[in-house]
Short mmCIF file of the C-alpha atoms (twelve columns), coordinates in Angstrom:
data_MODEL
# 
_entry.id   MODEL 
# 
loop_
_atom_site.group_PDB 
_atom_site.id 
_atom_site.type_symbol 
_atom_site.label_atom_id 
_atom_site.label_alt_id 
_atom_site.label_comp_id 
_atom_site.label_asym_id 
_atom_site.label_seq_id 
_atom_site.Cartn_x 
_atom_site.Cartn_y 
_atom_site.Cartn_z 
_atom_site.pdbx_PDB_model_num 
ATOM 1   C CA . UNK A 1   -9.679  -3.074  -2.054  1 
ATOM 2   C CA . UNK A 2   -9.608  -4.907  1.282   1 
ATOM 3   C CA . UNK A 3   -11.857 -7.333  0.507   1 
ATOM 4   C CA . UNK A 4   -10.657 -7.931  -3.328  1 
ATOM 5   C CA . UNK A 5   -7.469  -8.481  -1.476  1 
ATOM 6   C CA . UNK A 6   -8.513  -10.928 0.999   1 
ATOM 7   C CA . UNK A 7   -10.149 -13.136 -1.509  1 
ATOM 8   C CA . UNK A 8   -7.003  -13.616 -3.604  1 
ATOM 9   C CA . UNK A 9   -4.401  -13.730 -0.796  1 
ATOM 10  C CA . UNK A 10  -6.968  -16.537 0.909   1 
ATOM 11  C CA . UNK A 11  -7.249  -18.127 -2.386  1 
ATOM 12  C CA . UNK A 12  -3.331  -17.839 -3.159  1 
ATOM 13  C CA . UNK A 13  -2.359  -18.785 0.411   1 
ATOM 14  C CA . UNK A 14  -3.836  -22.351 0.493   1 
ATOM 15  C CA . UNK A 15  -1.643  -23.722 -1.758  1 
ATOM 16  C CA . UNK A 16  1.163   -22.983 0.914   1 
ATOM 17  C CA . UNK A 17  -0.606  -23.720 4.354   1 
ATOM 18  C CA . UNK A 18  -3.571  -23.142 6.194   1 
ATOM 19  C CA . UNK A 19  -5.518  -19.817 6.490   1 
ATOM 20  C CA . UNK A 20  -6.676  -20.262 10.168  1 
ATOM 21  C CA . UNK A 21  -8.636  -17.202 10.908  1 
ATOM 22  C CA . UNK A 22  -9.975  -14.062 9.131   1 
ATOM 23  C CA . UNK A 23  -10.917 -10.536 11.710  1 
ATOM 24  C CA . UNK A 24  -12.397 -7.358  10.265  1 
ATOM 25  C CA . UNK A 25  -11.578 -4.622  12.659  1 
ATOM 26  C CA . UNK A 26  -12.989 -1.005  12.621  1 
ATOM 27  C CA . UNK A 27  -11.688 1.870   14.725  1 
ATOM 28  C CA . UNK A 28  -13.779 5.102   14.371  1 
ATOM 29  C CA . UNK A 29  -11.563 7.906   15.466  1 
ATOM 30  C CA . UNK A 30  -13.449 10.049  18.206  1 
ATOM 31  C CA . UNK A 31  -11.379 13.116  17.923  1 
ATOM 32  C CA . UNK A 32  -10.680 12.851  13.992  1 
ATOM 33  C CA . UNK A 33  -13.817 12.037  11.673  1 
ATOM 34  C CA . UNK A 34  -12.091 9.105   10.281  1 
ATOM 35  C CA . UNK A 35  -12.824 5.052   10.184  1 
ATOM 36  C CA . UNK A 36  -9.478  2.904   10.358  1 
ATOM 37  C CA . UNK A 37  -10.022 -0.656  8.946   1 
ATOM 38  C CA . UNK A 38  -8.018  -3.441  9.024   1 
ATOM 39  C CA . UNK A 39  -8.385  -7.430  7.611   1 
ATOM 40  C CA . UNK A 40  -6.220  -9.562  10.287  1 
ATOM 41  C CA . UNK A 41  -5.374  -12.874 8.294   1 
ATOM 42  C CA . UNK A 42  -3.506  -15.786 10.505  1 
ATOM 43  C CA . UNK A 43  -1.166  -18.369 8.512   1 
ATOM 44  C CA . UNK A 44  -0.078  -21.229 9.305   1 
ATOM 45  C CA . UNK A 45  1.895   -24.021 7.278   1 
ATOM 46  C CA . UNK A 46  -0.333  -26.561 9.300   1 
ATOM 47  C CA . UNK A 47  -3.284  -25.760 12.282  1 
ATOM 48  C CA . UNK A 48  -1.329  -27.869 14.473  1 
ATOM 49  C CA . UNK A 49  0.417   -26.000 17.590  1 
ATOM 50  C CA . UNK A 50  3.805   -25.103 17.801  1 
ATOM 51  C CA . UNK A 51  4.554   -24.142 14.364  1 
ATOM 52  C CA . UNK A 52  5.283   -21.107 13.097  1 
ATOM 53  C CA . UNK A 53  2.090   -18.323 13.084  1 
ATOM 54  C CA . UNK A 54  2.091   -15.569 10.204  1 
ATOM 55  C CA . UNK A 55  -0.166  -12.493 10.585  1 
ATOM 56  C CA . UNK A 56  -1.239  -10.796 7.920   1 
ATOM 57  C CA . UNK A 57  -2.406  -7.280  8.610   1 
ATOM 58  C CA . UNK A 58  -4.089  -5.521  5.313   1 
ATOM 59  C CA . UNK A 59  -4.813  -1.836  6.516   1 
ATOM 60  C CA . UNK A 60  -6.904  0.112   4.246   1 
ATOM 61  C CA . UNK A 61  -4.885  3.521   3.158   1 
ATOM 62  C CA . UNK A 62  -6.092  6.430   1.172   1 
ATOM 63  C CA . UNK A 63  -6.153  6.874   -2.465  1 
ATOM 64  C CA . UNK A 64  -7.093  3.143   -2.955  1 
ATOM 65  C CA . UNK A 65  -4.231  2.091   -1.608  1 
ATOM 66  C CA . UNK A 66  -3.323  -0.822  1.054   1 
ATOM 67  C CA . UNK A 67  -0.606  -2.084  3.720   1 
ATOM 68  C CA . UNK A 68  0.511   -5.387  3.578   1 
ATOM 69  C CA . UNK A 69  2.500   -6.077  7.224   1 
ATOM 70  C CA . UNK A 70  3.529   -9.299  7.851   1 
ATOM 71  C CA . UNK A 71  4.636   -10.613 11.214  1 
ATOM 72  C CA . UNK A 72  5.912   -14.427 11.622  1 
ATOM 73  C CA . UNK A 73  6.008   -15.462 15.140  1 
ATOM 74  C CA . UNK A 74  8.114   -18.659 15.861  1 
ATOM 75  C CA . UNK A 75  7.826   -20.013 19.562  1 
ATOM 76  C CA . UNK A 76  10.781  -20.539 20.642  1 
ATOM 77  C CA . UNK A 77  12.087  -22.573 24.408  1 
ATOM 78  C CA . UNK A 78  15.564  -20.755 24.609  1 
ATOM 79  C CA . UNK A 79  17.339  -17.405 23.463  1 
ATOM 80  C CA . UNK A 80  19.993  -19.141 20.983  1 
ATOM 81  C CA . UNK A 81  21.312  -16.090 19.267  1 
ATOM 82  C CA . UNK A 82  23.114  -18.266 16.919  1 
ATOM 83  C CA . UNK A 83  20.075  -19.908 15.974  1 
ATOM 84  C CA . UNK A 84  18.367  -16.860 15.916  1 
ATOM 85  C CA . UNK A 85  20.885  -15.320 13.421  1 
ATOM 86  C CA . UNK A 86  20.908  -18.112 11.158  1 
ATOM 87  C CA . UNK A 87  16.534  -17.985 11.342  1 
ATOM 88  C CA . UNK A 88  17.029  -14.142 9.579   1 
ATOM 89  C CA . UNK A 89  19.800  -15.165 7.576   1 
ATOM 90  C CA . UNK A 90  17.315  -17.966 5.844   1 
ATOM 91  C CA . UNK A 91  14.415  -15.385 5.768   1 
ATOM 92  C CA . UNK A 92  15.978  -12.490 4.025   1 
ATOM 93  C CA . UNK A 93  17.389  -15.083 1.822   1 
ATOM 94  C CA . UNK A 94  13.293  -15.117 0.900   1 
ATOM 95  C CA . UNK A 95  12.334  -11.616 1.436   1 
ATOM 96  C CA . UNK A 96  15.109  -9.029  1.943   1 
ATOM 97  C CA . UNK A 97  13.320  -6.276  3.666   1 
ATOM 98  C CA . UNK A 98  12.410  -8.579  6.417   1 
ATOM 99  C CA . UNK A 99  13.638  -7.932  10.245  1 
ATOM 100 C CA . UNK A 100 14.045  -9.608  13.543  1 
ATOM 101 C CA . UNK A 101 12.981  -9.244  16.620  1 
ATOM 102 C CA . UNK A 102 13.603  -11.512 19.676  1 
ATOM 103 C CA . UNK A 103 10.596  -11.233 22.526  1 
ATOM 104 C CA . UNK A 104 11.282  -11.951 25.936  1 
ATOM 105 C CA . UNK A 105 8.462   -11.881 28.139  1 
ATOM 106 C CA . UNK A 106 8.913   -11.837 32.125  1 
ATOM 107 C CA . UNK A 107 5.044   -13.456 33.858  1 
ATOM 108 C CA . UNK A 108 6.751   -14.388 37.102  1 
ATOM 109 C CA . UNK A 109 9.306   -13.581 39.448  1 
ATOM 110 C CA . UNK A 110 12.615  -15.901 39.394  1 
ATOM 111 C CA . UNK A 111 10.323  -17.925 36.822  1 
ATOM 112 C CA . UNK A 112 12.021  -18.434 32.785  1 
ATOM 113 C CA . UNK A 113 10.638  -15.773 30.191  1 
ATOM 114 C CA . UNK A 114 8.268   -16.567 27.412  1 
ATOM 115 C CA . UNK A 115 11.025  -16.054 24.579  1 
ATOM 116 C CA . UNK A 116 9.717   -15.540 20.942  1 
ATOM 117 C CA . UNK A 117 11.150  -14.671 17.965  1 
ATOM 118 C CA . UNK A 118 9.032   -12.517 15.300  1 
ATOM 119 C CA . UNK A 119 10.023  -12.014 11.642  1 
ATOM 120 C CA . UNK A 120 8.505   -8.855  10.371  1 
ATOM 121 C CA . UNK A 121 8.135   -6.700  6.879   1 
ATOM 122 C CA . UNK A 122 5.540   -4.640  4.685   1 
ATOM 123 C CA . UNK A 123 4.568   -2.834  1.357   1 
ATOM 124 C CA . UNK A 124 2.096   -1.330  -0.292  1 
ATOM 125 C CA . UNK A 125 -0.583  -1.927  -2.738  1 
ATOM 126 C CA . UNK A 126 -2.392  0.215   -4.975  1 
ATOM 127 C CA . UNK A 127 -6.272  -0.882  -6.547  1 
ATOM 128 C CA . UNK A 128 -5.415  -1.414  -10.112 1 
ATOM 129 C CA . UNK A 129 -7.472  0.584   -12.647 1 
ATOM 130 C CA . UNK A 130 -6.358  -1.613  -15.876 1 
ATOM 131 C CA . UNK A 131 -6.080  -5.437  -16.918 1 
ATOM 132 C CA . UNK A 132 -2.151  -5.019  -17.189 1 
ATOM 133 C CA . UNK A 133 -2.105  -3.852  -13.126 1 
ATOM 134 C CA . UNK A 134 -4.143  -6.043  -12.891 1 
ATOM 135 C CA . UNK A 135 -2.416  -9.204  -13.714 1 
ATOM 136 C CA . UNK A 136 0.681   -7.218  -11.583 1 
ATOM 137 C CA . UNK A 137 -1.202  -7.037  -8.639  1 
ATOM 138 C CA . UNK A 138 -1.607  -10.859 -9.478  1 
ATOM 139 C CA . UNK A 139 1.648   -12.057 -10.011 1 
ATOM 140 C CA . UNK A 140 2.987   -9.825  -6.767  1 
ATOM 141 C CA . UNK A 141 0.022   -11.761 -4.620  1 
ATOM 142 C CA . UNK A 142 1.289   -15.120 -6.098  1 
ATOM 143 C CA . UNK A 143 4.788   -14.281 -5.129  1 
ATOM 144 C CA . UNK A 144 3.843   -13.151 -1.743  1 
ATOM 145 C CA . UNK A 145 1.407   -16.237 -0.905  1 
ATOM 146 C CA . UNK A 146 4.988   -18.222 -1.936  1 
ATOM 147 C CA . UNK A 147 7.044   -16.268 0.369   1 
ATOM 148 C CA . UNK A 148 5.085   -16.492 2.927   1 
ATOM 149 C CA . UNK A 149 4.507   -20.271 2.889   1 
ATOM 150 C CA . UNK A 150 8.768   -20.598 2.792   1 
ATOM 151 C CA . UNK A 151 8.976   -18.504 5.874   1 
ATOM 152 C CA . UNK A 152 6.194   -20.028 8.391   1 
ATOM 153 C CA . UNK A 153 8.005   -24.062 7.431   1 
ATOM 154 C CA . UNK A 154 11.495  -22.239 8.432   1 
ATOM 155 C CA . UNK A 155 12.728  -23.708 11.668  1 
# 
């Protein structure tokens, strides 16, 4: 499923932006007799820096199943909560399940915070077994690809 998914999404997802980097990651559990994987995707709506990043996590689940989380991280130089209201308004205009979170990271003493703000949701996806989930499966990765590409250009 996770790779089936990846090729699609990649394919689906450069009509909308840049696909800057793909990571397979396996955890094997050493307490549990389990293997956790996970296909990180990074999104862009260009490689250059300073625009919006999207990360894709697809987490493989079982019973052929698979988490789509999406995180959109927008750099930002100020907390504007104004501007930061009107970012989520716009978003769950696109995807209403979507949340906000505004970052503020402390590095130095009596130096500004790193401020961020980070648009966030997920579903799930099951492997189809016909042609008609299939073509479902599809249209909901078309849709997504087009979501996604609307929220990393919003400003």
């Amino acid at each position: 499923m996770l790779s089936y998914l990846v090729q699609h999404i990649s394919e689906y997802l450069s009509s909308h932006g840049t696909v800057i980097d793909v990571i397979l990651r396996s955890d094997q559990s050493l307490v549990e007799e389990e293997e956790m994987r996970e296909v990180l995707l990074s999104f862009a709506a260009s490689a250059e820096e300073g625009h919006p990043v999207a990360t894709i996590h697809l987490v493989e689940l079982a019973d052929e199943r698979c988490e789509v989380e999406v995180e959109v991280e927008f750099p930002v130089n100020h907390a504007d909560s104004e501007a930061g209201s009107r970012l989520w308004k716009r978003a769950r205009e696109i995807v209403s399940e979507i949340s906000f979170t505004e970052k503020c990271r402390y590095l130095e003493p009596e130096q500004p915070p790193q401020t961020g703000w980070m648009l966030d949701y997920h579903f799930i996806l099951e492997q189809p077994g016909n042609a008609e989930e299939e073509q479902r499966l599809a249209d909901t990765l078309r849709r997504f690809s087009a979501d996604l590409g609307k929220l990393v250009r919003l400003d």
